[in-house]
C-alpha positions as a Markdown table, in Angstrom:
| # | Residue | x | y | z |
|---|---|---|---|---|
| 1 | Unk | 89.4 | 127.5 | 104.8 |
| 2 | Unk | 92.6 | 129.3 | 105.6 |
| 3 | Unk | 94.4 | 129.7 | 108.8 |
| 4 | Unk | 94.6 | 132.9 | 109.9 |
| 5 | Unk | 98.1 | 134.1 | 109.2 |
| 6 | Unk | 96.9 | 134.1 | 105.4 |
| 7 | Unk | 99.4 | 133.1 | 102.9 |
| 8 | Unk | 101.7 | 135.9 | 102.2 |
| 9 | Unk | 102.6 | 135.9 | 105.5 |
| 10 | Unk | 103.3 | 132.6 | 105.9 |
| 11 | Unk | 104.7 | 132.0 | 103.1 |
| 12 | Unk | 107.3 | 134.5 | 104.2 |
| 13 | Unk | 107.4 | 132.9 | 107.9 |
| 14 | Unk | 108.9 | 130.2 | 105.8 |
| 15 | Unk | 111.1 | 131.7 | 103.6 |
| 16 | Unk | 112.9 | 132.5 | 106.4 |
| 17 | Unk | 114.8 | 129.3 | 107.2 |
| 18 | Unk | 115.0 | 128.2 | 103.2 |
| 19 | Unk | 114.5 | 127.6 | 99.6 |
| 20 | Unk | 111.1 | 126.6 | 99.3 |
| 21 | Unk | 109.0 | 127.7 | 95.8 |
| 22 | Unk | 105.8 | 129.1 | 96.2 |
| 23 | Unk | 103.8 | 125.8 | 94.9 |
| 24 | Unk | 105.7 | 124.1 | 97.7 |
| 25 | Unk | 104.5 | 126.7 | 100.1 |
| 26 | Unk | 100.7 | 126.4 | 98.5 |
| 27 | Unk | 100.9 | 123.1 | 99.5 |
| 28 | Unk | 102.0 | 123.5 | 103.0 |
| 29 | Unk | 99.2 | 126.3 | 103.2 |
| 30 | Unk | 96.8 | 123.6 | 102.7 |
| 31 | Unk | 98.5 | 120.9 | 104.9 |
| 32 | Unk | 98.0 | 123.4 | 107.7 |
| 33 | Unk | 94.6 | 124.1 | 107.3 |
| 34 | Unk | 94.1 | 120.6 | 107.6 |
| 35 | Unk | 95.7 | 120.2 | 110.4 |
| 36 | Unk | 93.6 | 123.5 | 112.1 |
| 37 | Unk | 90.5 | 122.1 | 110.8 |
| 38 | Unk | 91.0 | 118.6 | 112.0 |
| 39 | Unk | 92.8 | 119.3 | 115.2 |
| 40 | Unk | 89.5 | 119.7 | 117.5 |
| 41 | Unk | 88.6 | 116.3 | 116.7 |
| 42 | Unk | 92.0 | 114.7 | 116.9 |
| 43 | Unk | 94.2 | 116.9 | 118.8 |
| 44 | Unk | 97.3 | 116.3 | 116.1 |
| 45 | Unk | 99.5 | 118.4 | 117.6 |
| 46 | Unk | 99.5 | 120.7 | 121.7 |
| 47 | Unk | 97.2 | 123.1 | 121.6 |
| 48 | Unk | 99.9 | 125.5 | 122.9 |
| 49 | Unk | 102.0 | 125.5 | 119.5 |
| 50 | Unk | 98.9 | 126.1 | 117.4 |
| 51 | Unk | 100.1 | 130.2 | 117.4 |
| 52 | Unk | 103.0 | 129.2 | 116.2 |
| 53 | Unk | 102.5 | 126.5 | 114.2 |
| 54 | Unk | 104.5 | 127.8 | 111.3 |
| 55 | Unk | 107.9 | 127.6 | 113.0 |
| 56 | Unk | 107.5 | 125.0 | 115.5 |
| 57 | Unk | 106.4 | 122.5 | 113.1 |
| 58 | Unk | 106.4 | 123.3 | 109.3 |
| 59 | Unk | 109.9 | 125.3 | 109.4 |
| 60 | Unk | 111.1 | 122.2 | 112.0 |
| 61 | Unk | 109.7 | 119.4 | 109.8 |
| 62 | Unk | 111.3 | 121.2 | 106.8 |
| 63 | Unk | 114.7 | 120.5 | 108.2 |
| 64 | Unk | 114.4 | 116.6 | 107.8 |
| 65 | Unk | 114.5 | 116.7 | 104.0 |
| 66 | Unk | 117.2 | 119.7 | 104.1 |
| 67 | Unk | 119.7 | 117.7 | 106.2 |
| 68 | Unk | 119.5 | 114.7 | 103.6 |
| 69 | Unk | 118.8 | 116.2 | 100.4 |
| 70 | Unk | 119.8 | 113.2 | 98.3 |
| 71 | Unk | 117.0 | 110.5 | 100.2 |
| 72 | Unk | 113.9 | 110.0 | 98.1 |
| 73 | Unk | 112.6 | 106.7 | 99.8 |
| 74 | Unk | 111.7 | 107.5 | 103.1 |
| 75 | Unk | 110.3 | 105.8 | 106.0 |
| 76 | Unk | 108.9 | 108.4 | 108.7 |
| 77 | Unk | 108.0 | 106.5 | 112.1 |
| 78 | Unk | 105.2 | 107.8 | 114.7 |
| 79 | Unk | 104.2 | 109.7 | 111.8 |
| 80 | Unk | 101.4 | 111.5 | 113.9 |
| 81 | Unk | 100.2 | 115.1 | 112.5 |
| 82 | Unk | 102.8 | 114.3 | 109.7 |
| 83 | Unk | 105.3 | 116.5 | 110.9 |
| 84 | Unk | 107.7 | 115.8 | 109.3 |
| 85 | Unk | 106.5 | 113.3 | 107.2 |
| 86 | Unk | 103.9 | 115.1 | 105.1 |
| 87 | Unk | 106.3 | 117.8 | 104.7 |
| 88 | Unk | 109.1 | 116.0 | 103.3 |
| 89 | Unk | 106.6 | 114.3 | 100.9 |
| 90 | Unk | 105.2 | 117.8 | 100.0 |
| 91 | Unk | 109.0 | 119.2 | 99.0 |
| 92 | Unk | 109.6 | 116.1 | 97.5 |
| 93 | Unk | 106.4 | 116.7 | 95.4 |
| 94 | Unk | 107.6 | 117.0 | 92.1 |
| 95 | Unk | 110.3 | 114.4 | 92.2 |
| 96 | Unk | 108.7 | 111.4 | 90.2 |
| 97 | Unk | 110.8 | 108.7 | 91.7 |
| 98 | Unk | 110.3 | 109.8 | 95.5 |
| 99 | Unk | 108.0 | 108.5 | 97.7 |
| 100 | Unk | 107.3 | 109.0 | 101.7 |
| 101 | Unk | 106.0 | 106.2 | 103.9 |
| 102 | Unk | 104.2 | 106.9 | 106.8 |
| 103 | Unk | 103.8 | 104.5 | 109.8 |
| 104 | Unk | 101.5 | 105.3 | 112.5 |
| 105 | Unk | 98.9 | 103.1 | 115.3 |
| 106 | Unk | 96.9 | 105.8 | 115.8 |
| 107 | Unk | 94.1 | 104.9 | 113.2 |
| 108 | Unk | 92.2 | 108.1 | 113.2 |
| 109 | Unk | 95.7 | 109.9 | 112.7 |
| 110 | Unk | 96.5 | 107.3 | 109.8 |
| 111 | Unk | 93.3 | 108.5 | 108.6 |
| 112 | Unk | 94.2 | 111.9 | 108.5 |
| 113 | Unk | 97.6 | 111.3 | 107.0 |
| 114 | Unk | 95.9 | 109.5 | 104.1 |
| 115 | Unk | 93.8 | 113.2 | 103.6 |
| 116 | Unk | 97.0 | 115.1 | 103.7 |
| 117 | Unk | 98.4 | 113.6 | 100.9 |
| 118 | Unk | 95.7 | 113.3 | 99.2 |
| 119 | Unk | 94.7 | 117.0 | 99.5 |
| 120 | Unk | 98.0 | 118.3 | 98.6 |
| 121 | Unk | 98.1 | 116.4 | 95.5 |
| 122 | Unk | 101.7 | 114.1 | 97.3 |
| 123 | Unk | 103.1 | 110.6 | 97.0 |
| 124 | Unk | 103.3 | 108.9 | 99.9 |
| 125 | Unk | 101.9 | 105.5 | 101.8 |
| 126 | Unk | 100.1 | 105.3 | 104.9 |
| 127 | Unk | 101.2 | 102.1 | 107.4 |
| 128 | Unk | 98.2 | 101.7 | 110.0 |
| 129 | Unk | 100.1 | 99.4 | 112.6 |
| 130 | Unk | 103.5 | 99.3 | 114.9 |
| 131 | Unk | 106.8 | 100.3 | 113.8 |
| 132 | Unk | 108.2 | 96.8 | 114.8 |
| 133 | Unk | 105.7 | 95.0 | 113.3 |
| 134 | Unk | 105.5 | 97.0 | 110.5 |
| 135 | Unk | 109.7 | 97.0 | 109.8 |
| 136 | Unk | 109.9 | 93.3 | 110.3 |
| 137 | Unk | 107.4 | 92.8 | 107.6 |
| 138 | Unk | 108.7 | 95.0 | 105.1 |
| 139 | Unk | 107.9 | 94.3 | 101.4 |
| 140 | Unk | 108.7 | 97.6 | 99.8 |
| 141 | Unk | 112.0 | 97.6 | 99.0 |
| 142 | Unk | 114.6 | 99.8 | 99.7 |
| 143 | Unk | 114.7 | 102.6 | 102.8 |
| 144 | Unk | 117.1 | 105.4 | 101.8 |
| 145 | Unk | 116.5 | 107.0 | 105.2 |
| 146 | Unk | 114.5 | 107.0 | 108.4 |
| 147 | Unk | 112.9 | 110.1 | 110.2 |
| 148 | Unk | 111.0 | 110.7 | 113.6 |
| 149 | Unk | 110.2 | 113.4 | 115.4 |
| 150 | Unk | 109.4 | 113.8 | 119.2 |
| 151 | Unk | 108.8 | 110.1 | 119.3 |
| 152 | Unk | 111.7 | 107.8 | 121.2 |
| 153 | Unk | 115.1 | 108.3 | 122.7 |
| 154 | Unk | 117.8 | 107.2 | 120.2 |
| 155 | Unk | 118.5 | 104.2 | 121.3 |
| 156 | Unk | 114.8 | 102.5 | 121.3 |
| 157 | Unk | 114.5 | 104.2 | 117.6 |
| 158 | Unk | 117.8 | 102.1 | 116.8 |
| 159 | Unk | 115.9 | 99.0 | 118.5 |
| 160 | Unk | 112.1 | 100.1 | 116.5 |
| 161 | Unk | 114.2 | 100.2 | 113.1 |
| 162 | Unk | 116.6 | 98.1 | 113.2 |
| 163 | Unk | 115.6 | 96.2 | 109.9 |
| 164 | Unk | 115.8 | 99.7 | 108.1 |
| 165 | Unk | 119.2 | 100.2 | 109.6 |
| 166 | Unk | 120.2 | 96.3 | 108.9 |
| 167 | Unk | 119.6 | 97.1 | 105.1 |
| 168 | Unk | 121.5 | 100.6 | 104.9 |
| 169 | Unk | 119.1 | 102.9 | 105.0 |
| 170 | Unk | 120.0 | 106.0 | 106.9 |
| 171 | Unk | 118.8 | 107.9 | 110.2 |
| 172 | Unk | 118.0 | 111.6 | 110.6 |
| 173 | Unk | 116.6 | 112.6 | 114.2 |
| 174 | Unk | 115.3 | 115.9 | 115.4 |
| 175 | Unk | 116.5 | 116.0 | 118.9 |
| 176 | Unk | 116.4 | 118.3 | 122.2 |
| 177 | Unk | 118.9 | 120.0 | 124.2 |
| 178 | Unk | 119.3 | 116.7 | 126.0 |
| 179 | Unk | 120.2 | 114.9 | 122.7 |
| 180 | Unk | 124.3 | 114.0 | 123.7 |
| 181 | Unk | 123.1 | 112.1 | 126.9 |
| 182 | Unk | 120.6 | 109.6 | 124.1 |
| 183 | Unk | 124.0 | 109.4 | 121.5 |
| 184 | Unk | 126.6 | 108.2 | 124.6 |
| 185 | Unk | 123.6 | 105.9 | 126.1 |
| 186 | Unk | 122.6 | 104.3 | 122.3 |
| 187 | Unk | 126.3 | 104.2 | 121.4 |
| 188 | Unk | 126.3 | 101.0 | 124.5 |
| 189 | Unk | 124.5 | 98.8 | 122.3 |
| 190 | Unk | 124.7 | 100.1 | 118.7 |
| 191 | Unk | 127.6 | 101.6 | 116.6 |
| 192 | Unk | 127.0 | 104.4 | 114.1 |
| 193 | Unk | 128.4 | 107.4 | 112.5 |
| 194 | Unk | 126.9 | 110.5 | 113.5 |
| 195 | Unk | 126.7 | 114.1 | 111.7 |
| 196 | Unk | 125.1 | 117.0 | 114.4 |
| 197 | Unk | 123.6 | 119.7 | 112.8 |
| 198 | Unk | 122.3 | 122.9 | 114.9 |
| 199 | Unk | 118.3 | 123.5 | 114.2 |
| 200 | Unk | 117.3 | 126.3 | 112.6 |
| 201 | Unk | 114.6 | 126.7 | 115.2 |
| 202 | Unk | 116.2 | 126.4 | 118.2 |
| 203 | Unk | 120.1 | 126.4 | 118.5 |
| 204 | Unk | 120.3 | 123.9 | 122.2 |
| 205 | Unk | 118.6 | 121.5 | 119.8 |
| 206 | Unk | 120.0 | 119.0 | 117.4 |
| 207 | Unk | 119.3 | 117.0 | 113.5 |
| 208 | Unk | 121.0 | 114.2 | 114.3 |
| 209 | Unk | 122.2 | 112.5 | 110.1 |
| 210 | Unk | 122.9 | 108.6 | 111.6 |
| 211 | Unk | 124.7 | 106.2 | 108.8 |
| 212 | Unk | 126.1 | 103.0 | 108.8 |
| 213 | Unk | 124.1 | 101.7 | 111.9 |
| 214 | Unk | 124.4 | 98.2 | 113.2 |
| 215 | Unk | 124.2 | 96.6 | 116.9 |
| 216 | Unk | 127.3 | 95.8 | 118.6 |
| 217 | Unk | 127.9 | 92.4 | 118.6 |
């Protein structure tokens, strides 16, 4: 199966916003008729951005690994569809030492995410459970950074993560045009350094790059 757009045209969709090789591109091709094919069933992602699925989540998810280039270990949270954690484990594809962990409650979605990777040949692991639950338990080492999408304000992501962030790993946050009112109301209780970075897919949007988190004291 393969979505309708057919792969030259996405592919150059894509190239729009980026670098990306044509095996990476491949391998999003396939991601995405995954998602199409499974989305009756599970409803991964509104119905009302299936048109435009290329931009409003591929290009968008692309941007997590882009604005942290040097982050291999991640931890993506409310991993749903996978956007963007199936993406940054699909450009981070041929990088032997790089690895994506997904966390999401949904088990059906887990499910899928566990197809997604296998199906486009990535490294990653899939965390059935909580983010709390599943931070507080952590055995796997070290997080270089954390990623979410559409998921929490910034403040309750702080709260969710807050073992990650304890440890050093990093924070980067797609946000919407409403994203300065979450940084003043999270800076109340927590204390970080923040980097804004304009989307590429919409300019009253926001990548939040978060380091050196901690809770004020």
């Amino acid at each position: 199966m393969r979505s309708s757009m057919g792969l030259n045209e996405t592919a150059q969709s894509v190239y729009n916003y980026g670098d990306v090789s044509r095996e990476t591109v491949e391998r999003l091709q396939i991601y995405v008729d995954l998602v199409l094919k499974w989305q009756p069933a599970q409803n991964l992602i509104a119905p009302s951005t299936i048109p435009d699925i290329w931009t409003r989540h591929v290009a968008d998810s692309l941007q997590t690994k882009w604005s942290m280039p040097d982050a291999r270990i991640w931890v993506d949270v409310g991993s749903g569809a996978g956007f963007p954690g199936v993406v940054t484990a699909i450009l981070q594809a041929d990088d032997p030492g790089a690895h994506v962990h997904m966390i999401e409650s949904n088990q059906r979605k887990a499910a899928f995410l566990r197809t997604a990777l296998r199906e486009t040949g990535t490294k990653g692991t899939v965390h059935a459970g909580r983010i709390e639950s599943v931070a507080k338990e952590w055995p796997h080492g070290q997080v270089d950074a954390v990623s979410g999408r559409a998921l929490a304000a910034l403040g309750l992501l702080f709260d969710l993560n807050e073992p990650f962030f304890v440890a050093g790993a990093k924070g980067v946050f797609h946000k919407g045009q409403d994203f300065q009112r979450e940084v003043n109301e999270a800076s109340h209780a927590w204390s970080f350094d923040l980097v804004e970075k304009e989307s590429l897919i919409d300019p009253t949007s926001r990548m939040l790059l978060l380091s050196n988190i901690s809770r004020r004291s």
